[in-house]
N, C-alpha and C positions, 0 to 999 in steps of 0.2 A: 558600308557596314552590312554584315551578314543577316538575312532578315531569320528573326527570331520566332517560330509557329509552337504551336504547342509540345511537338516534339521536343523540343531545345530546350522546353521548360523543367519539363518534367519527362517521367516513365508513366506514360498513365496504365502499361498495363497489367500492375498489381491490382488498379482499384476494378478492372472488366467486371461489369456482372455487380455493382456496389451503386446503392442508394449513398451521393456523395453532397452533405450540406455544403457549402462554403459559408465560413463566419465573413459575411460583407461590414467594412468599417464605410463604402465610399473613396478611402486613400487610394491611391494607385497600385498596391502592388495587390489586395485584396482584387480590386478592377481587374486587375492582368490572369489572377488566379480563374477568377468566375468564367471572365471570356476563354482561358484555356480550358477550361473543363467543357465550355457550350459547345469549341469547335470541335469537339471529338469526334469521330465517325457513328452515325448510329450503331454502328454494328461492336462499338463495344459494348454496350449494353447498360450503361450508366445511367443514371435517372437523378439528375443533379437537382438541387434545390440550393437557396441562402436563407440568411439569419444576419437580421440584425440586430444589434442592442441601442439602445438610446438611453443613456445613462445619465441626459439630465444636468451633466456637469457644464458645457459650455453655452449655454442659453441659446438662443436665436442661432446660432452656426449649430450647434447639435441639432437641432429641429428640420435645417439645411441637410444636413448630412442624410435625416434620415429619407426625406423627403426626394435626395437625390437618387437614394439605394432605390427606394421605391416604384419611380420612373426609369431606371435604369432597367430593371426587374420586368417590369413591367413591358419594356420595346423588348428585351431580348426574352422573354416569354418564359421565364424562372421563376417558380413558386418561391417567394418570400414569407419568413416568419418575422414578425417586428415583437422586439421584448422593451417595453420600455421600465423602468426602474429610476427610481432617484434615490443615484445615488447617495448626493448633498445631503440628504434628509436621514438616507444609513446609518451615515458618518456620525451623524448626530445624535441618534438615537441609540448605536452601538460602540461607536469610536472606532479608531483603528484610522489609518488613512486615505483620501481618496483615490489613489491610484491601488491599493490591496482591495478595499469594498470594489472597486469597480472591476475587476482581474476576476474576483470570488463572485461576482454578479455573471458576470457574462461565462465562464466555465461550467457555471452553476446552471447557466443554459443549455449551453451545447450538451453537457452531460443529461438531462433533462429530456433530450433528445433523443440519445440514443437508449435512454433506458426505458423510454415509450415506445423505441421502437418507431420514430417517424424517419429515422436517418440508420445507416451502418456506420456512417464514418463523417466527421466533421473535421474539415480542411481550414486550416488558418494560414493565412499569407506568409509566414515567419521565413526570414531568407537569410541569406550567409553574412550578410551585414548582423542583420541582428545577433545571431553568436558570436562570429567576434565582439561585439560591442558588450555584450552580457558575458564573455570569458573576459576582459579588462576590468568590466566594473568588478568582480567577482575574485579577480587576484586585488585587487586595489583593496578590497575587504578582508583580504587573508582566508581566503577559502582554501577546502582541500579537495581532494582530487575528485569527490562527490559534485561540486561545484562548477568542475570545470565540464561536469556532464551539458550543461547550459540549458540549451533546448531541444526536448529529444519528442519522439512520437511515444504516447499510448495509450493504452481503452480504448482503442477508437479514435482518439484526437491524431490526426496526420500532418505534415507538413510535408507540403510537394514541392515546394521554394526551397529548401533548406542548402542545397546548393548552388542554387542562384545569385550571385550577388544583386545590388541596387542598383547598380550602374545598368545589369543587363536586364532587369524589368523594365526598369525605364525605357531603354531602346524597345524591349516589346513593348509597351506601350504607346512608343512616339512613331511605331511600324505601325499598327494596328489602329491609329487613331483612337484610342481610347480616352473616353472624356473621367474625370474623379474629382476631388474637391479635394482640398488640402488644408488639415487639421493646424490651426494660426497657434497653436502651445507650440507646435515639433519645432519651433525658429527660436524656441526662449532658451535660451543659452543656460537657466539659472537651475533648470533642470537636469541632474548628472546625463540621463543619456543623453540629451540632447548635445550636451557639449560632449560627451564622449562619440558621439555619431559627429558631431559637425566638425571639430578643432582636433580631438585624440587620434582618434582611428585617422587621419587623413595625415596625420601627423607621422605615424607610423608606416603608413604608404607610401610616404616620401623615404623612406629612412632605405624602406624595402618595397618595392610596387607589388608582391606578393604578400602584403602584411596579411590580410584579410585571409587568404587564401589557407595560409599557415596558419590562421589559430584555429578554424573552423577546422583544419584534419585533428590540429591539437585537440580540439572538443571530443572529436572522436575517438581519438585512440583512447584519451581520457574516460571518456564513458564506456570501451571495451575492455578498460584496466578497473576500473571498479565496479563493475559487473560483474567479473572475474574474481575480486579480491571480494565480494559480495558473497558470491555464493560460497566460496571457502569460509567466511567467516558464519552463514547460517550454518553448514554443513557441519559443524565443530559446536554447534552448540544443542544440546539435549534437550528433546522437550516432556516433559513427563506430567500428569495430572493438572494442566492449566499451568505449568511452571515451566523456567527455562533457566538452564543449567550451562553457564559459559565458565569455561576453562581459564584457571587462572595464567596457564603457564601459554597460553598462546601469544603471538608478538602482539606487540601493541597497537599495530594497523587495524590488524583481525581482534583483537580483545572491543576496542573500540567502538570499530563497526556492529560486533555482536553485540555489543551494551547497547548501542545507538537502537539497531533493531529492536529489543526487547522494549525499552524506552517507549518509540515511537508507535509501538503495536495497545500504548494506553494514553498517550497527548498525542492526539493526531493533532491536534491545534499548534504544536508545538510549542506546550508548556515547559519540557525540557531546554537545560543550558548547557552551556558548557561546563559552569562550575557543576552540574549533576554528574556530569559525566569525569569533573577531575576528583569527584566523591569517590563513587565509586571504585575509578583506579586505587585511591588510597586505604580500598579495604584488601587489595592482594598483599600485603604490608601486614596486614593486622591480623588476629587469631580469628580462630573460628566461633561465630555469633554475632560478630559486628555486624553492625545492618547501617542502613541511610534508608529514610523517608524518601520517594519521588512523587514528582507530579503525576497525576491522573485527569480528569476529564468528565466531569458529570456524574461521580459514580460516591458513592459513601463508606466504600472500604478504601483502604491504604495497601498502598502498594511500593513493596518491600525489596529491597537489595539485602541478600544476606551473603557471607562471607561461609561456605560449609566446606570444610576439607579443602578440594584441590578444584573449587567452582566459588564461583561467582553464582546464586540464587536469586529469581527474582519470582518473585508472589505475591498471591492476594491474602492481606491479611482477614479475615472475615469474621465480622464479632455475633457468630449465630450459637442462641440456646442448642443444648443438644435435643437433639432428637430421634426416634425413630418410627419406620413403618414397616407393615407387615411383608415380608417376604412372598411372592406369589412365585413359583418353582415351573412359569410360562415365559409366553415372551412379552418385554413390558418394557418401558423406560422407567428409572428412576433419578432423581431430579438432586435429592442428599442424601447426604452431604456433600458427594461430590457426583456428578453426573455421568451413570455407565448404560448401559440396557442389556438385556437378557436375549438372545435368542436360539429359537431351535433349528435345529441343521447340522450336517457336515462340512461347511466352508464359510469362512469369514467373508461376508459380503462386499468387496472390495470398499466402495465407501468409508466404509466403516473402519476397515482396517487402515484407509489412510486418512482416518482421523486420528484414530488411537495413541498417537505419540511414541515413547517408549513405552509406553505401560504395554504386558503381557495380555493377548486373551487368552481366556480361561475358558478350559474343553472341558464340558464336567456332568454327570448324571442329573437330569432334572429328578428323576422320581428317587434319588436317593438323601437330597435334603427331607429330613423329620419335617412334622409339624408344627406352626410354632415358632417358624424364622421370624426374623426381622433384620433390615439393614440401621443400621447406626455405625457410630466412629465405635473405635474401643474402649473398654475399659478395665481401670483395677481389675484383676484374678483372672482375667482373660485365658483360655489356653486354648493351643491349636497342636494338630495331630498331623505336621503338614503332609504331603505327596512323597509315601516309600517316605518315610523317618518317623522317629519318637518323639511321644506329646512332648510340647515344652511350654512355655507360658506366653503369650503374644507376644509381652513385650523382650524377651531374648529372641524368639524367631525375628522379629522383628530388628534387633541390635544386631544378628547375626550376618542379616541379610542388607546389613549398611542403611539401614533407610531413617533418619534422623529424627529425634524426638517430634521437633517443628511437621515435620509431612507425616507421621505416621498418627499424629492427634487430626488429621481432617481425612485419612483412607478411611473409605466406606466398607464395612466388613460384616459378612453375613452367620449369624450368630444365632442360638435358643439359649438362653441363661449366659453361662460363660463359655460357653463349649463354640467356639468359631469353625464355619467349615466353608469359607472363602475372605480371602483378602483381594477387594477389587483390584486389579492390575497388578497383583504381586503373586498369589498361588492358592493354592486348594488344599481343602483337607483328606487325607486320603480314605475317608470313608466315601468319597464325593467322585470320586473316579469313575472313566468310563473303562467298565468289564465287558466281556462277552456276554453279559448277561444285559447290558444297558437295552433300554427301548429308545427311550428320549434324550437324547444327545442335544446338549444345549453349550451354548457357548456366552459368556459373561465379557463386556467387553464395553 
């Protein structure tokens, strides 16, 4: 047998030059990670650390486990972090089940990690066994092509194993002497992976001795075909004043995905279903105004699917008094009705500008708004004088300019009496122009 060194394992030289944790379980193939990462040459520049979790759930062998990470840490001269957590006790007090609290305990570390800044990148053992095994469970559940992404790297979470099979950690491990302890659940059959790692996949590698090999490219291509059908479907959808604007008439992979999107950007928890999502399909069918309630996430407004024209709308419905305040013709942020800010200059501060959505920024004379503004939404008798055209009443500039009753009741519009001489993110009035004569050159945006 080929002796297996760090090389074999991995590429280590994308991490050169990285503070690299390993999430240590104690199992073997986490053993095999840690030890490849300690052999590396000083001279790439790495500054390796672990982390453990102890989660409480197997009694007296958890306590083993950790106690082994510990001393192990400790000969090979590796800063260890120990999180201990119980879970059991989560479970109980939040519900949900012990293998999801435990998943969400220990990510909830590593991420913990890098956002203090004690790590760049945290390395977990996950190897080409595990994908195949997670692309079977995953078709066996009817997933789609999002699904068959399986286990992929990001934020900072890496996987250096990821082409490695089982078979050949172990050999590095049975090369290298490396001592680990082994987790007495991974042998209960009654558990889906367990039997899909021990009976399924070996199943399958009789069938084909490259079983493993083929679903793990499968993962990938999968996860380079919806990547790809990913950003076509963001790219197709409009985003304008906190709102997103998906097109009815795109196929249904990309409609999907972009409702999915929209969705998930207010249930991170994944409060959405599927029946949400076969809701919605069934307002490209129906006239314009149909709406569907979805789920949201800690929040006390509703959040809205509407049916407008030749889109799909999704918004915040918001049950706020009207109000307004006074106009200051400097640079400011303003908060409502809807949130824009003022600034002086000649160029749109990139930032800014790729916040802005579609909405328009607006180039306009500060010292030529009167005294006496104020921003508020619109109202009755409103009229605007727009940029180069004849006054007409807000709400026809407004009808003219396609923008629907629903979003044109929360634009933020700067006003003295009735007389309007800006609509945030839509235009200006043309007394508000900049001339030859302008000083202060401000931009609304």
């Amino acid at each position: 047998m080929v002796y297996l060194s760090w090389m074999k394992l991995f590429d280590a030289g994308k991490y050169r030059g990285k503070r690299v944790c390993v999430a240590l379980s104690g199992g073997v193939d986490s053993v095999c990670l840690l030890h490849a990462f300690k052999s590396l040459p000083p001279d790439m520049g790495i500054a390796l650390s672990a982390i453990h979790i102890e989660h409480g759930i197997r009694g007296e062998e958890s306590i083993r486990d950790m106690e082994f990470c510990e001393g192990l840490c400790r000969e090979w001269g590796v800063p260890l972090t120990v999180r201990r957590v119980d879970v059991p006790e989560l479970v109980r007090e939040q519900g949900g089940n012990v293998e999801s609290v435990a998943r969400s305990v220990r990510y909830g570390a590593f991420h913990s990690l890098l956002e203090n800044g004690e790590a760049d990148l945290v390395a977990t053992a996950h190897h080409a066994d595990d994908v195949a095994e997670t692309v079977l469970f995953r078709l066996a559940r009817g997933t789609g092509v999002s699904g068959m992404k399986a286990i992929t790297e990001y934020g900072g979470i890496i996987r250096p194993l990821l082409t490695r099979t089982r078979a050949e950690i172990m050999a590095y491990a049975d090369e290298n002497g490396l001592p680990h302890v082994e987790d007495s659940t991974n042998e209960n059959e009654n558990y889906t992976r367990n039997y899909i790692r021990h009976t399924v996949l070996p199943a399958f590698e009789k069938i084909h001795g490259n079983a493993t090999k083929h679903l793990v490219e499968f993962a990938a291509l999968a996860a380079e075909e919806d990547d790809f059908l990913q950003r076509l479907a963001e790219d197709a959808t409009v985003r304008m004043l906190d709102e997103e604007w998906v097109p009815v008439d795109l196929p249904d992979v990309l409609f999907d995905r972009a409702c999915l999107s929209c969705m998930r950007q207010y249930a991170p928890g994944g409060g959405y279903t599927r029946a949400n999502l076969e809701e919605i399909g069934r307002l490209k069918a129906l006239q314009s105004g149909k709406k569907v309630l979805l789920p949201v996430s800690d929040v006390p407004w509703q959040r809205i699917a509407i049916r407008e024209g030749k889109y799909i709308v999704f918004y915040w419905d918001f049950q706020e008094e009207a109000s307004e305040v006074p106009f200051a013709a400097q640079e400011g942020i303003y908060t409502k009705p809807a949130a824009f800010s003022v600034r002086e200059g000649e160029e749109v501060p990139f930032s800014c500008l790729e916040g802005s959505g579609s909405k328009r920024v607006l180039t306009v004379d500060l010292d030529a708004f009167p005294e006496g503004c104020v921003v508020r939404v619109k109202r009755e008798g409103d009229v605007i004088a727009p940029y180069h055209a004849p006054k007409k009443t807000l709400k026809k500039f407004l009808t003219d300019r396609k923008i629907s009753a629903r979003l044109s009741k929360k634009l933020p519009v700067i006003a003295r009496g009735n007389e309007v001489y800006a609509v945030v993110g839509v235009e200006i009035a043309d007394s508000v122009k900049v001339t030859n004569n302008t000083v202060r050159r401000g931009l609304i945006l």
